[in-house]
N, C-alpha and C positions, 0 to 999 in steps of 0.2 A: 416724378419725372425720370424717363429713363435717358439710357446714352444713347447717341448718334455713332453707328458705325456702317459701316461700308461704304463700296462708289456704285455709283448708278450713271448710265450714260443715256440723257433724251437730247432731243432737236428743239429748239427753237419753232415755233410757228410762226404764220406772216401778220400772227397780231400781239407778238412779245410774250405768248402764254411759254409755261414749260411744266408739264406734269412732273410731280410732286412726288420719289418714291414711296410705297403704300407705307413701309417700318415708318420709316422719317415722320409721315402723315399722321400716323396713327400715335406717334408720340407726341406732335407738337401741337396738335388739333386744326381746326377752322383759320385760323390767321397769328402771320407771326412779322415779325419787323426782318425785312432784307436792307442791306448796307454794303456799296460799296467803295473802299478807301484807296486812296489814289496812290499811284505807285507802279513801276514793271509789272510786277506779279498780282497784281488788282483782282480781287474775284469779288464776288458775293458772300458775306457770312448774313447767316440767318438764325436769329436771333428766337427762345422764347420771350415774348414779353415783357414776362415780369423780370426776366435778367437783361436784357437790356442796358438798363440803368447802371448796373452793376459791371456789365461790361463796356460801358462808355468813360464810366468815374475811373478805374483800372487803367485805360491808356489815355486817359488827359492826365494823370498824375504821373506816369512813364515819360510821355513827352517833354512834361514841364522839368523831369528832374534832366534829361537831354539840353534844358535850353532853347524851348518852345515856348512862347511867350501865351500864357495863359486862353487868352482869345483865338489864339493859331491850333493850339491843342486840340480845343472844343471844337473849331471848325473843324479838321479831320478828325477826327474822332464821331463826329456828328451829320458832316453833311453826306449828301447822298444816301440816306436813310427814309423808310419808311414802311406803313402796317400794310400786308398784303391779307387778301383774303382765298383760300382756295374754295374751288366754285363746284359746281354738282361732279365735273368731271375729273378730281381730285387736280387741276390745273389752275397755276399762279399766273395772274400779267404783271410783269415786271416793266416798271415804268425807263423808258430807251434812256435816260441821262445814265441810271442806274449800270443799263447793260452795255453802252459806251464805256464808259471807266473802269468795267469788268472783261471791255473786252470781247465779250459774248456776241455771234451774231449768226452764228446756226448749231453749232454741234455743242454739248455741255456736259462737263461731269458735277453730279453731286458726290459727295465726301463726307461723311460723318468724320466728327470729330469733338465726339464726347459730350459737352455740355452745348453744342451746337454745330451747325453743318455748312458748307462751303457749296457755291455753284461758280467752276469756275469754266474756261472755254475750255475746250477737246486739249487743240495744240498746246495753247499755254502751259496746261497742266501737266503736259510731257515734259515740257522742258523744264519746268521744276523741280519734278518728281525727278527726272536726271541727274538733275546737281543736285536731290538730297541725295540718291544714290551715291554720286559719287564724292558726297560728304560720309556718308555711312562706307564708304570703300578705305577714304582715309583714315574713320575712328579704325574699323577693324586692324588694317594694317601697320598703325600706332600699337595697338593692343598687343600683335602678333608681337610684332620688335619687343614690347616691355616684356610679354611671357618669353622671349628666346634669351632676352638678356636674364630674368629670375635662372631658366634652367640652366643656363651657361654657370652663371655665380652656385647655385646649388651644386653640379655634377663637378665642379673645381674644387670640392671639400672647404666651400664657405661656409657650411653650415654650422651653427652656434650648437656644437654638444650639449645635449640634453644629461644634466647630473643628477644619479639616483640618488633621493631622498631618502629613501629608506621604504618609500611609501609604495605599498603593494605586494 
């Protein structure tokens, strides 16, 4: 199995299909499980099969250590799920609860993301990808401050003299 990477942008059709990009396809094959979990930023992940399981066991045990009472867990983690198949014209139908709760209702980006892949709506996906930007604006400019404070301490003659051993 390979990885899922890049974005791809299709439309939505008038009968919930949305073509499938051909990399994506071609790694996940004929049918894989779509799930979408409730929440502002709600999209589609899509799932291969046989992981799955493996990623449903993973955030019911996350939620339960939060304080998600075991049966609440599993229902997010779970519902809104289900086996898609792509059809001669490398197009999915996505069942409308699914693309309610994702939000989705004409424009979409797919999203590789490694051991699986994301459909979320056009808009939405800006706005998120925004605020990771400008979470990645704050780590940088964290960063910058800790390297200006190192040089500052460094170029003040803080540095710990290095004593010859004899060695060399």
């Amino acid at each position: 199995m390979g990885s899922f990477v890049g974005t791809y942008e299709y439309n939505l059709d008038s009968k919930n299909r949305l073509l499938v990009p051909v990399p994506f396809k071609e790694l996940i094959g004929n049918s894989f499980i779509v799930r979408a979990k409730p929440g502002k930023f709600s999209h589609i992940d899509c799932f291969y099969p046989d992981r799955f399981e493996e990623a449903v066991q993973k955030e019911i045990e996350e939620y339960i250590t939060r304080g998600i009472a075991p049966d609440m867990a599993a229902a997010m983690a779970r519902t809104c799920s289900t086996l898609v198949t792509v059809d001669a014209h490398g197009r999915i139908t996505v069942p409308s609860k699914i693309l309610e709760r994702a939000h989705i209702s004409k424009e979409s980006v797919f999203q590789g993301m490694g051991d699986k892949f994301e459909i979320w709506d056009t808009e939405l996906y800006k706005v998120y990808n925004d605020m990771l930007d400008e979470e990645a604006d704050k780590l940088f400019a964290a960063q910058m401050a800790e390297n200006e404070k190192r040089y500052e301490f460094m170029s003040a003659g803080y540095m710990i003299p290095v004593q010859n051993n004899g060695i060399g």
